[in-house]
C-alpha positions as a Markdown table, in Angstrom:
| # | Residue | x | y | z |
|---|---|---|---|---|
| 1 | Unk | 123.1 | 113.0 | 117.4 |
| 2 | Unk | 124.1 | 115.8 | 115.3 |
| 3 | Unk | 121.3 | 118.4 | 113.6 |
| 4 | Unk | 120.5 | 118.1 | 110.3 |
| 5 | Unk | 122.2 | 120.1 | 108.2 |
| 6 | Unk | 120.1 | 121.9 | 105.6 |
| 7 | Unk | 120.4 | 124.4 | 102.7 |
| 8 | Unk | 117.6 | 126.0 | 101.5 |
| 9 | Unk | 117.1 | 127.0 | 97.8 |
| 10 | Unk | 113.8 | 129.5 | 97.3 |
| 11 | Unk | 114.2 | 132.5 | 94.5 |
| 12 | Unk | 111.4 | 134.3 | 97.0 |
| 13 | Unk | 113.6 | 135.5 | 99.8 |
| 14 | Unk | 110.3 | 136.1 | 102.0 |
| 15 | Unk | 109.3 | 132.7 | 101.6 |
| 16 | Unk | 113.5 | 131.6 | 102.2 |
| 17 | Unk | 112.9 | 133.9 | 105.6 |
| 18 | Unk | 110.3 | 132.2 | 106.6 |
| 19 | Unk | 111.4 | 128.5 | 106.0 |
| 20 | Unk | 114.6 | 129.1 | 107.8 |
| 21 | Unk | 112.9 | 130.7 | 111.2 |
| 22 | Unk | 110.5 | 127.8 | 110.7 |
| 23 | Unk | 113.0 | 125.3 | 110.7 |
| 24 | Unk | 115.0 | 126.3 | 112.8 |
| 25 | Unk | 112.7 | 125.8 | 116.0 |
| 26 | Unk | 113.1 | 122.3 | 115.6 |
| 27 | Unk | 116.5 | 120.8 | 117.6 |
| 28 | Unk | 116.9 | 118.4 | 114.7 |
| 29 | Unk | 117.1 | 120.7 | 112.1 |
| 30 | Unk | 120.2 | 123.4 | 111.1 |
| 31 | Unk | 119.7 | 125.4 | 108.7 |
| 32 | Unk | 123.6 | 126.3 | 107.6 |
| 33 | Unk | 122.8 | 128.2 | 103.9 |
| 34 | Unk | 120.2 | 129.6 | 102.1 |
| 35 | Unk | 120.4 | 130.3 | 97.8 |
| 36 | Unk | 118.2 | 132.0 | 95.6 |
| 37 | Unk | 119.2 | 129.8 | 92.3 |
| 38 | Unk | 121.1 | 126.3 | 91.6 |
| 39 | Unk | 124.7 | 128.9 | 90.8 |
| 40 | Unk | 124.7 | 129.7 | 94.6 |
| 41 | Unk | 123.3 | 126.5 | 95.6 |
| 42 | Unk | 126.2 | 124.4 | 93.8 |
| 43 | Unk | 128.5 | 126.9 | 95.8 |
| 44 | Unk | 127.2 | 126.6 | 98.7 |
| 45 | Unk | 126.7 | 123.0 | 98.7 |
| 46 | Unk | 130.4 | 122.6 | 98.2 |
| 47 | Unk | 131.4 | 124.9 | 101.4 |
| 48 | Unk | 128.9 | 123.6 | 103.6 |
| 49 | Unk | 128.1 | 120.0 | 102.5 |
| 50 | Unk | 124.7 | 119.9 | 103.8 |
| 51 | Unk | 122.5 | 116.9 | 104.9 |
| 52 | Unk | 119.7 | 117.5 | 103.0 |
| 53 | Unk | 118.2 | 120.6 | 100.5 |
| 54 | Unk | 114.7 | 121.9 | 100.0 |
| 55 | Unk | 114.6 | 122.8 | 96.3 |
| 56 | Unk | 111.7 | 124.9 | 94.4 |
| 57 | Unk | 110.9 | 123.9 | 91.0 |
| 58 | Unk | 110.8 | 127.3 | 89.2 |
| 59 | Unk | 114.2 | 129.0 | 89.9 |
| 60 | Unk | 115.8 | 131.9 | 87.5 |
| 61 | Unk | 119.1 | 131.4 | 85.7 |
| 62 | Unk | 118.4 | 127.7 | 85.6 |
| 63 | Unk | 115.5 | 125.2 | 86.7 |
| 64 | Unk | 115.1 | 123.1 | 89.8 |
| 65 | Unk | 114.9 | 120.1 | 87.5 |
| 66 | Unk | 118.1 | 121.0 | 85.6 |
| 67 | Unk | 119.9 | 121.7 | 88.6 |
| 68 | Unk | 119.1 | 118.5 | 90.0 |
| 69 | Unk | 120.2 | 116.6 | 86.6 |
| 70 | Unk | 123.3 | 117.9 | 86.7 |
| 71 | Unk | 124.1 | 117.9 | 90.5 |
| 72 | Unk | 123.1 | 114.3 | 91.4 |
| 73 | Unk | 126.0 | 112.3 | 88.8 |
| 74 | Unk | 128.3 | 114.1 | 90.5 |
| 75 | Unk | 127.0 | 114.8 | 94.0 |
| 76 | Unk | 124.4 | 112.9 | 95.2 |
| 77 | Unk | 122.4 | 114.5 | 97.7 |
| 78 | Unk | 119.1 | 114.0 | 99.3 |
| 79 | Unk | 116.8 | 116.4 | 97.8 |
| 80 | Unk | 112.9 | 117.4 | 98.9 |
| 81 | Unk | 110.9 | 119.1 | 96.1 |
| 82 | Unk | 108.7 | 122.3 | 97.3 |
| 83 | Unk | 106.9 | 122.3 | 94.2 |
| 84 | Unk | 103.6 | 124.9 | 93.3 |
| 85 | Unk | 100.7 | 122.0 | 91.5 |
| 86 | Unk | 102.4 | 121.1 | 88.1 |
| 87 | Unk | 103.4 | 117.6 | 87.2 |
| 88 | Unk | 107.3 | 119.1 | 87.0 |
| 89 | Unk | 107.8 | 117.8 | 90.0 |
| 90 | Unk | 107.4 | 114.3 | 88.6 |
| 91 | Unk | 110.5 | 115.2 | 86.6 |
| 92 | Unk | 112.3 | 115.9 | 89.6 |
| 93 | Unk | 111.9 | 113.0 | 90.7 |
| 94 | Unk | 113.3 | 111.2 | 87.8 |
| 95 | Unk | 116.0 | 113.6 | 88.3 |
| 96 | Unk | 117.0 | 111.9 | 91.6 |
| 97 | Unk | 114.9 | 113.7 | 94.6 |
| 98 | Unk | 113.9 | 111.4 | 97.0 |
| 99 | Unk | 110.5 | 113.4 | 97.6 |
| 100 | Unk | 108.2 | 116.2 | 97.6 |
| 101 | Unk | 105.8 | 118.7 | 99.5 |
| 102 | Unk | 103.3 | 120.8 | 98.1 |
| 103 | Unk | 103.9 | 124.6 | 97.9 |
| 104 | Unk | 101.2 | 126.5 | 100.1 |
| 105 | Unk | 99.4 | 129.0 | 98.8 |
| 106 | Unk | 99.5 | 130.4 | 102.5 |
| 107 | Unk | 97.4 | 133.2 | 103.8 |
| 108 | Unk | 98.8 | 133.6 | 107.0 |
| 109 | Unk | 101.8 | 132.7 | 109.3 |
| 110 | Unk | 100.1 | 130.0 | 111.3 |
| 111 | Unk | 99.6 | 128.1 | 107.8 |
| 112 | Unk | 102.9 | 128.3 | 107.0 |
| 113 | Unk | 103.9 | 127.4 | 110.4 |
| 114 | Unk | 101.3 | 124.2 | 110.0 |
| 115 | Unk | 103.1 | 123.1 | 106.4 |
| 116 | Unk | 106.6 | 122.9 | 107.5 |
| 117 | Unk | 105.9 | 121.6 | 111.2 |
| 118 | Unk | 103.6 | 118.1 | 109.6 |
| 119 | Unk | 105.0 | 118.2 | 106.1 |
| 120 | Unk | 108.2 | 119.2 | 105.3 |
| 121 | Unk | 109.8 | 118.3 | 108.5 |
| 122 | Unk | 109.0 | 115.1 | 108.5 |
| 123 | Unk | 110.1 | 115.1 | 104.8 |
| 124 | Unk | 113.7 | 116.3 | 105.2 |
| 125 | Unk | 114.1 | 113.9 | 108.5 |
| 126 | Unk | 112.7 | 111.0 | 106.3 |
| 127 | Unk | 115.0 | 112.2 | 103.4 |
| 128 | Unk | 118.2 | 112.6 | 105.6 |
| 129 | Unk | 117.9 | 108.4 | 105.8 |
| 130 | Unk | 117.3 | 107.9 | 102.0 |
| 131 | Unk | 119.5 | 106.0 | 99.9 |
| 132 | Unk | 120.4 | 108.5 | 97.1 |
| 133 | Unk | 122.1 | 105.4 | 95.1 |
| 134 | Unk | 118.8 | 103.8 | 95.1 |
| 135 | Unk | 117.0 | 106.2 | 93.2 |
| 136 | Unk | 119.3 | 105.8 | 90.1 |
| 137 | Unk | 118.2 | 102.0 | 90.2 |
| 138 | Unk | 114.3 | 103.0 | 89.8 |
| 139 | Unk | 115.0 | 105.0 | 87.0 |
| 140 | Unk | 117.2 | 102.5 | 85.1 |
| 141 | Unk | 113.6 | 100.5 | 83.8 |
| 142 | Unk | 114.2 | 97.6 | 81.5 |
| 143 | Unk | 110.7 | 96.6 | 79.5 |
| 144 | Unk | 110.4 | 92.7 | 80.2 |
| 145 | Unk | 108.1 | 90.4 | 78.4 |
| 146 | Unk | 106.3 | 87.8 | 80.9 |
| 147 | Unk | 103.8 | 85.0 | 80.4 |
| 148 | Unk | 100.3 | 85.7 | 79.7 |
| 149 | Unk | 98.3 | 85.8 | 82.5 |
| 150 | Unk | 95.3 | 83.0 | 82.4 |
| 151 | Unk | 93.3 | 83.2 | 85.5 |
| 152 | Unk | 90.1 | 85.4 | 86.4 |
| 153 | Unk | 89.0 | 87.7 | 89.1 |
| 154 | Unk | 92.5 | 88.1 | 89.9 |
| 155 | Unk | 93.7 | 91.6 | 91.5 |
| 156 | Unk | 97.1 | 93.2 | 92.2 |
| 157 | Unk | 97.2 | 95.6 | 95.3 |
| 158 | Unk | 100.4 | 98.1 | 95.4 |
| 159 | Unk | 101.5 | 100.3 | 98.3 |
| 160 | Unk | 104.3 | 102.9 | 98.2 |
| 161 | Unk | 105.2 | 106.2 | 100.4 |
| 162 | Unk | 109.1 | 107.9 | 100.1 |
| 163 | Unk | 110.7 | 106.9 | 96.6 |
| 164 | Unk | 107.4 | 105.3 | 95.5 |
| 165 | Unk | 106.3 | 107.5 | 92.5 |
| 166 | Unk | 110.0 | 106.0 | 90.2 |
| 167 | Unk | 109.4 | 102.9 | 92.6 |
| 168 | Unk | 105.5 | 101.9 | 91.2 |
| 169 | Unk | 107.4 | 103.4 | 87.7 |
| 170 | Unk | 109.6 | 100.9 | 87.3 |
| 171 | Unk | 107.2 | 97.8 | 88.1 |
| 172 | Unk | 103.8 | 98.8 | 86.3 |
| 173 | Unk | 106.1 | 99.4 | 83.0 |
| 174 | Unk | 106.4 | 96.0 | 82.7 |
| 175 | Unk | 103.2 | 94.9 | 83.0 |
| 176 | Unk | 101.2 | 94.3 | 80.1 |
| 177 | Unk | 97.4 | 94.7 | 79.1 |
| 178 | Unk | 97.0 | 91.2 | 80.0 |
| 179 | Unk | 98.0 | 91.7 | 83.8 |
| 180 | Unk | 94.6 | 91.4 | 86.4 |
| 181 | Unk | 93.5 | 94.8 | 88.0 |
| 182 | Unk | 95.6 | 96.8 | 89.7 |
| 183 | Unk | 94.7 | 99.0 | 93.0 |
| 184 | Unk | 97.4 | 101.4 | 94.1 |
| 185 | Unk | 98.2 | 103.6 | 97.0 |
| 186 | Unk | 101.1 | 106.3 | 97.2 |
| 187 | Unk | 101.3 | 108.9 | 99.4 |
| 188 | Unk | 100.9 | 112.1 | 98.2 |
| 189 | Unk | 99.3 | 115.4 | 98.3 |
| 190 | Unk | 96.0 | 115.9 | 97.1 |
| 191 | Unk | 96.4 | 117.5 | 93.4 |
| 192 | Unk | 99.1 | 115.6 | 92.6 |
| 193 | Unk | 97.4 | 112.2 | 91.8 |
| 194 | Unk | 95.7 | 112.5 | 89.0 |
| 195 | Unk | 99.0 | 114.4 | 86.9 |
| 196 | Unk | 101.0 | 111.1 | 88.3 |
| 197 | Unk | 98.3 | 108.5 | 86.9 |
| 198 | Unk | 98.4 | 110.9 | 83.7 |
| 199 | Unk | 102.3 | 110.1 | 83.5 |
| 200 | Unk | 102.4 | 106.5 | 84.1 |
| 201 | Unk | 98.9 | 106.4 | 81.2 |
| 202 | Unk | 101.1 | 107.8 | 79.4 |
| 203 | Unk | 104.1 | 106.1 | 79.8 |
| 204 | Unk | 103.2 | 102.2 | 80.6 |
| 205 | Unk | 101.1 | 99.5 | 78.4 |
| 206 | Unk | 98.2 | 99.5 | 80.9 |
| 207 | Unk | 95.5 | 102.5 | 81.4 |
| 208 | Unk | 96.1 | 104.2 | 84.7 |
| 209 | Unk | 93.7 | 107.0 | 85.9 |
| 210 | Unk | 92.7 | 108.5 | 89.9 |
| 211 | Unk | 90.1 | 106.4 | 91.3 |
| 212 | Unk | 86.6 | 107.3 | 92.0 |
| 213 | Unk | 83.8 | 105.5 | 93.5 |
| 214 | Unk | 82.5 | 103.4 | 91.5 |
| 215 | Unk | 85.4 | 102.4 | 88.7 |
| 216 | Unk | 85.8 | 99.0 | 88.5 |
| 217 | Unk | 89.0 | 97.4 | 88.6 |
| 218 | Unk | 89.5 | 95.8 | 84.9 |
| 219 | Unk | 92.5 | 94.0 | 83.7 |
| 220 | Unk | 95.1 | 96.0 | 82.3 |
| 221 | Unk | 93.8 | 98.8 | 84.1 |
| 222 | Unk | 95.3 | 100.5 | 87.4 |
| 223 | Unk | 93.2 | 102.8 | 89.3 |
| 224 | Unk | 95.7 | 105.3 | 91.6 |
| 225 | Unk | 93.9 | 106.3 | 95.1 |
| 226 | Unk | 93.5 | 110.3 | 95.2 |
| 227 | Unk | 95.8 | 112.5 | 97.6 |
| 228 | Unk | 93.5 | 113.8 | 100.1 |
| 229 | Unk | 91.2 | 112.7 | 102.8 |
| 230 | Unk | 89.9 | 110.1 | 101.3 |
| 231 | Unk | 90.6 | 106.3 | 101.6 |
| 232 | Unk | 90.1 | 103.7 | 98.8 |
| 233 | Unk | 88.5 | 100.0 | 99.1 |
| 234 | Unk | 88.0 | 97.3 | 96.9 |
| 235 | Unk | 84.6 | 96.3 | 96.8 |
| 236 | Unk | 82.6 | 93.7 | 95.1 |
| 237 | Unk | 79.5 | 94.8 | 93.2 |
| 238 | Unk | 77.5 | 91.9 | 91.2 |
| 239 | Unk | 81.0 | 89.9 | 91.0 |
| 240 | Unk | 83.1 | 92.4 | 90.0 |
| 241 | Unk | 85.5 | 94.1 | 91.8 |
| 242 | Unk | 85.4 | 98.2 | 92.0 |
| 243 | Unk | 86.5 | 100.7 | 94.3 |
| 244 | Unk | 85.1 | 103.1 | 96.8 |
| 245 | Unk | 86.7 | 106.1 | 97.8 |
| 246 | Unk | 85.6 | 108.0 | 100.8 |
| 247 | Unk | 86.1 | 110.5 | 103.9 |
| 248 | Unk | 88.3 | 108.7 | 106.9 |
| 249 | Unk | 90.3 | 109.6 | 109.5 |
| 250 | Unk | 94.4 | 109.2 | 108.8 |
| 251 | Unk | 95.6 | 105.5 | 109.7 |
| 252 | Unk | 99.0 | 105.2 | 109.8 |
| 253 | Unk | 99.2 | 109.4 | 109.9 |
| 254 | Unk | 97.7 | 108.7 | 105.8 |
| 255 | Unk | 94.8 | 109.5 | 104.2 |
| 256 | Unk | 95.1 | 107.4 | 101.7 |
| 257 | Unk | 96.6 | 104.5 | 103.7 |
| 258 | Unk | 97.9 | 101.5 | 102.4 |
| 259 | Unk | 96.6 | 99.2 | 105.2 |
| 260 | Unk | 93.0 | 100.5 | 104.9 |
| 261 | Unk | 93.6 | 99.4 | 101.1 |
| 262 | Unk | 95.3 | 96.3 | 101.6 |
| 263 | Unk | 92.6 | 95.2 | 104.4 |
| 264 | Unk | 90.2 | 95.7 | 102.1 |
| 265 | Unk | 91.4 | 93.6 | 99.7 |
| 266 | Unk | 92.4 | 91.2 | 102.4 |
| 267 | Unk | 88.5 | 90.3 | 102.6 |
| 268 | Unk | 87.0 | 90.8 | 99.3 |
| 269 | Unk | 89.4 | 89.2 | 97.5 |
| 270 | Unk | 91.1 | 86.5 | 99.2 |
| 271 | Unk | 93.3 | 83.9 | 97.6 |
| 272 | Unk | 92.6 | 85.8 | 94.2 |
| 273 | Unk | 95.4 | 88.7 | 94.8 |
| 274 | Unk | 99.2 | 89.3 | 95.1 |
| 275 | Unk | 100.2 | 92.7 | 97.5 |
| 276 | Unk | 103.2 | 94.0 | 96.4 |
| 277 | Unk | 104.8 | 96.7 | 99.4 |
| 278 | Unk | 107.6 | 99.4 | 97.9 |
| 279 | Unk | 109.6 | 101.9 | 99.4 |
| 280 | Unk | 108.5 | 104.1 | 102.2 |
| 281 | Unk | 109.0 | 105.4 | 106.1 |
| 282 | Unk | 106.9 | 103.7 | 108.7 |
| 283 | Unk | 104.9 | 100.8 | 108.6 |
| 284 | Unk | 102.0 | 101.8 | 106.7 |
| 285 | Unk | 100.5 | 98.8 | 104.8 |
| 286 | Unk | 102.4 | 96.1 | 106.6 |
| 287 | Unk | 99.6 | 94.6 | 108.8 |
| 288 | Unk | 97.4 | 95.0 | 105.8 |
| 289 | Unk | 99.6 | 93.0 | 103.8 |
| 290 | Unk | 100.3 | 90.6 | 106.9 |
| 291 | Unk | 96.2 | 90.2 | 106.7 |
| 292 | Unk | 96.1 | 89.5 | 102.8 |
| 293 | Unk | 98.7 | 86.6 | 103.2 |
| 294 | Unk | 96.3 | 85.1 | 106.0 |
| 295 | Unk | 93.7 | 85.1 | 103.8 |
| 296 | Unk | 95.6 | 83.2 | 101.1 |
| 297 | Unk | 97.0 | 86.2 | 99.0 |
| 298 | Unk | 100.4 | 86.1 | 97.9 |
| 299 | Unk | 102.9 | 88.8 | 99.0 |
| 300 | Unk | 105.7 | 90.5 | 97.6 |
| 301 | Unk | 107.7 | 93.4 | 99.4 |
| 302 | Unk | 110.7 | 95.5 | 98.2 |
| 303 | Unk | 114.6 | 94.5 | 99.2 |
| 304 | Unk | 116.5 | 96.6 | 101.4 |
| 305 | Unk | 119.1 | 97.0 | 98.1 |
| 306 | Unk | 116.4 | 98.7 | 96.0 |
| 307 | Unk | 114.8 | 100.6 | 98.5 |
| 308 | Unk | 115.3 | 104.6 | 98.9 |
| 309 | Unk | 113.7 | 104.3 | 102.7 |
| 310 | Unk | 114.1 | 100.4 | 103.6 |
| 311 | Unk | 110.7 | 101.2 | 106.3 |
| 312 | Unk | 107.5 | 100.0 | 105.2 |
| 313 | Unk | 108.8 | 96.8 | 103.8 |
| 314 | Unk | 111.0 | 96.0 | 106.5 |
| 315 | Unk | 108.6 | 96.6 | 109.0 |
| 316 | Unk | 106.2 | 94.1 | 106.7 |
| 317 | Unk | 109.0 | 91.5 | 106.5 |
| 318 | Unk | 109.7 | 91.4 | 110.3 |
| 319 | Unk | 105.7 | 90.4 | 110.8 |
| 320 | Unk | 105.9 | 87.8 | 108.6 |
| 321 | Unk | 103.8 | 89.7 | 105.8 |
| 322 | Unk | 106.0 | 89.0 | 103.2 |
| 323 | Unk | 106.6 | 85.8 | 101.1 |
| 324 | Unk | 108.9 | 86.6 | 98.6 |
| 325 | Unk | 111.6 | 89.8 | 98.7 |
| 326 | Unk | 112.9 | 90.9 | 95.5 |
| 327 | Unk | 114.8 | 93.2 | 94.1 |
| 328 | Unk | 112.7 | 96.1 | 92.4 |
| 329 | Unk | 113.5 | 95.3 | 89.1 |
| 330 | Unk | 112.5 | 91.8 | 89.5 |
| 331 | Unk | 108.6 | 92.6 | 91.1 |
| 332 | Unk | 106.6 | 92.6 | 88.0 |
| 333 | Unk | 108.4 | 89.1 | 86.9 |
| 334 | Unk | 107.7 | 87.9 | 90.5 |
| 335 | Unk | 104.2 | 89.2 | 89.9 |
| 336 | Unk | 103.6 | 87.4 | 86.9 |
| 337 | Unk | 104.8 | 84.2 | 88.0 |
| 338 | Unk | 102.8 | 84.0 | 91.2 |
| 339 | Unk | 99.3 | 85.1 | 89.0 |
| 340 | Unk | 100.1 | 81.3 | 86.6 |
| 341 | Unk | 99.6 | 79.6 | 90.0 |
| 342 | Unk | 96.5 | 80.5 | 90.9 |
């Protein structure tokens, strides 16, 4: 197989430096332009046509996010974010980028060396399989009205990796203040979390916040697991469901993981919840959501046509983890119609 073929855009030519000779230790990886704004990027996408770009946020003469709104209508291309802690990157990925690392604040070479070997790396080889077209269809959200939900001590349990922040977007937005508690889990890097529960609060009909030990799990409420090394669980305190949050190894290679969720959920609640799985590489969450259905939950994963990286949901579907496949703008309606049945 071919290298990947990657342009680097970085206004800091140190840091450019140092990402290319980084880079290009690994076989997999060419590194065939570099760019110091989205003018010399556009140029030199179109005489090298790279695989994938690494994009900073805050570049001069025009910003990453700009760039990347008017780049992707015409040339779609995958896209991973190196963005400093600011909730920007969110609109990046609005704008079409299919993920994003945090920018270290690096104090010496091996750091450095550490960031781009487990993080961006795996970012741009997970990005080189995303389907760009996809993205556009997690953006496009359509508010839906649905039945009121009547049951009790009901929960939802969501799971997400590459493509999930537009992903979990485009399904919570239809969910009104009437839908059962809602746990989620996306990958991400610690910061970032709270900023993206912020957003969707601020965006969507429900509350969102970061979880923290202790918060129950309410209807109309969704409680985001923090980006870290910390895993949440739902837990039952005096017959209400609330989560706790603590220290664990990665599962999966995550901290938070889906399955450590999902398995939680598995046992406290039962028959009372529905696990939806979204996009993402691997297979993190699908033997977690495998264990919810045998304990009488009801399942929902992503379909390959909506999905920016068909993994974690495929790799759910082929265990037999998933009862129903839909199409991501068809989840929450799924989601609603499974809760009247129980």
């Amino acid at each position: 197989m071919r290298p990947i073929r990657v342009l680097v855009v970085d206004d800091s030519i140190v840091f450019r430096e140092l990402l290319v000779q980084n880079l290009s230790r690994d076989p997999a990886i060419q590194v065939v332009a570099t760019a110091k704004d989205p003018f010399e990027a556009r140029d030199a996408i179109l005489a090298h046509k790279p695989d994938v770009m690494t994009l900073d946020v805050e570049l001069p003469r025009m910003s990453g996010i700009e760039f990347l709104r008017k780049l992707m209508p015409q040339y779609p291309l995958p896209v991973v974010v190196i963005s400093a802690l600011s909730d920007k990157v969110f609109d990046a990925m609005n704008a079409g980028a299919v993920d994003f690392v945090a920018k270290p604040a690096v104090s010496s070479r091996t750091q450095l060396q550490d960031f781009i070997r487990n993080e961006l790396l795996v970012k741009i080889k997970i990005a080189s399989t995303a389907k760009i077209g996809n993205i556009k269809k997690a953006t496009m959200v359509q508010e839906q009205q649905y039945l009121s939900v009547k049951g009790n001590n009901l929960i939802v349990a969501i799971g997400a990796s590459t493509g999930g922040t537009e992903a979990i977007f485009s399904v919570v937005k239809n969910y009104g203040t009437d839908i059962p508690g809602i746990v989620i889990v996306q990958h991400m890097p610690p910061g970032f979390t709270g900023m993206y529960a912020k957003r969707l609060n601020d965006q969507c009909r429900i509350q969102v916040k970061e979880a923290r030990t202790g918060d129950r799990v309410l209807p109309g409420h969704a409680l985001i697991a923090p980006g870290g090394d910390m895993h949440m669980h739902l837990v039952k305190v005096n017959g209400a469901y609330q989560v706790e949050v603590k220290k664990g190894p990665k599962v999966n290679g995550h901290c938070p993981s889906v399955d450590v969720l999902f398995d939680s959920v598995a046992k406290v609640a039962g028959a009372h919840a529905v696990g939806i799985i979204l996009t993402g590489m691997g297979g993190d969450g699908a033997k977690g959501l495998l264990a919810m259905r045998k304990a009488g939950a009801r399942t929902i994963g992503q379909d390959e046509s909506t999905c920016v990286v068909y993994g974690m949901p495929k790799v759910a579907y082929d265990l037999g983890a998933v009862e129903y496949q839909e199409k991501l703008n068809d989840i929450a309606g799924r989601t609603y119609a499974l809760l009247n049945k129980m």
